[in-house]
C-alpha distance (Angstrom), angle and dihedral (degrees) to the residues before:
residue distance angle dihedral
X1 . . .
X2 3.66 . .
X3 3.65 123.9 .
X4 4.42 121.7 -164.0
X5 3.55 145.2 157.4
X6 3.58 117.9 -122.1
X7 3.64 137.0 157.4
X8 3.36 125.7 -123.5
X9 3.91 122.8 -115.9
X10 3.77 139.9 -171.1
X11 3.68 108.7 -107.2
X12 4.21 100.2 -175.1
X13 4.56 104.2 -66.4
X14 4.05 84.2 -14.8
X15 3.92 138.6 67.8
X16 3.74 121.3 -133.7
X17 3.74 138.1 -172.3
X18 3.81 132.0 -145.5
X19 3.67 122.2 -133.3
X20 3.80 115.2 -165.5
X21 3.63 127.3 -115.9
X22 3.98 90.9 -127.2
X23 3.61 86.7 51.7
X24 3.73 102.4 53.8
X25 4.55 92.1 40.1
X26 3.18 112.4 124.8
X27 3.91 105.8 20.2
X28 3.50 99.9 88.6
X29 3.50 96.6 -116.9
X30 3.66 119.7 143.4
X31 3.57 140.6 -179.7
X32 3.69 107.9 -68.7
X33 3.33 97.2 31.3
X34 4.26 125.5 136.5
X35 3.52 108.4 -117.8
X36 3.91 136.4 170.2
X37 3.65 123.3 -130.1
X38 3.42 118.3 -165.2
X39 3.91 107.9 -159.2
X40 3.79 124.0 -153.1
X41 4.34 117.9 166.3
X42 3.69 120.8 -131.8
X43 3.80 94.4 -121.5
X44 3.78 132.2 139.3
X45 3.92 100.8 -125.5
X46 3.68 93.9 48.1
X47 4.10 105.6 134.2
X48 4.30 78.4 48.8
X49 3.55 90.1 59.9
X50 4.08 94.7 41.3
X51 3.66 92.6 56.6
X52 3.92 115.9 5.8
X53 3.85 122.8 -123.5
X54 3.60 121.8 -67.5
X55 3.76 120.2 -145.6
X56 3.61 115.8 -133.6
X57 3.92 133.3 -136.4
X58 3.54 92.3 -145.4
X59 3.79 143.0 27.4
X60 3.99 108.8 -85.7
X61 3.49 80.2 -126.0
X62 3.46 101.5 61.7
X63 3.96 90.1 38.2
X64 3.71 87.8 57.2
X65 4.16 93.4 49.4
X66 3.72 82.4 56.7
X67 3.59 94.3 52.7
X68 3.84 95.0 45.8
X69 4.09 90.0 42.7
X70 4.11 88.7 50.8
X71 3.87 91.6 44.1
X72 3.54 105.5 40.6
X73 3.84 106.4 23.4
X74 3.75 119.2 77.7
């Protein structure tokens, strides 16, 4: 598997990204070739945008006394 950085670019109605020739050497991929691209943006907030926010019952706070006092109390 190959991992870069690239930006993204407007090619005409699409975007594109360019993957350099040192980076693809040596995997026998040529030009024509089906790949997959798996995309993932270099932002702060990214596990946010993965899975949304979830609204607690409780306090975290309280959830995590709970926790401790389950674990650690006998």
């Amino acid at each position: 598997m190959i991992e870069i950085k690239s930006k993204l670019r407007r090619w005409g109605n699409s975007f594109g990204i360019v993957v350099p020739q040192n980076a693809i050497e040596g995997e026998q991929i040529k030009e024509g070739d089906e790949i997959t691209v798996h995309l993932k943006a270099d932002k702060d907030n990214v596990l946010k945008e993965m899975f949304g926010s979830f609204k607690f019952s409780q306090p975290i706070d309280e959830m995590m006394r709970e926790i401790d006092k389950e674990l650690y109390d006998e």
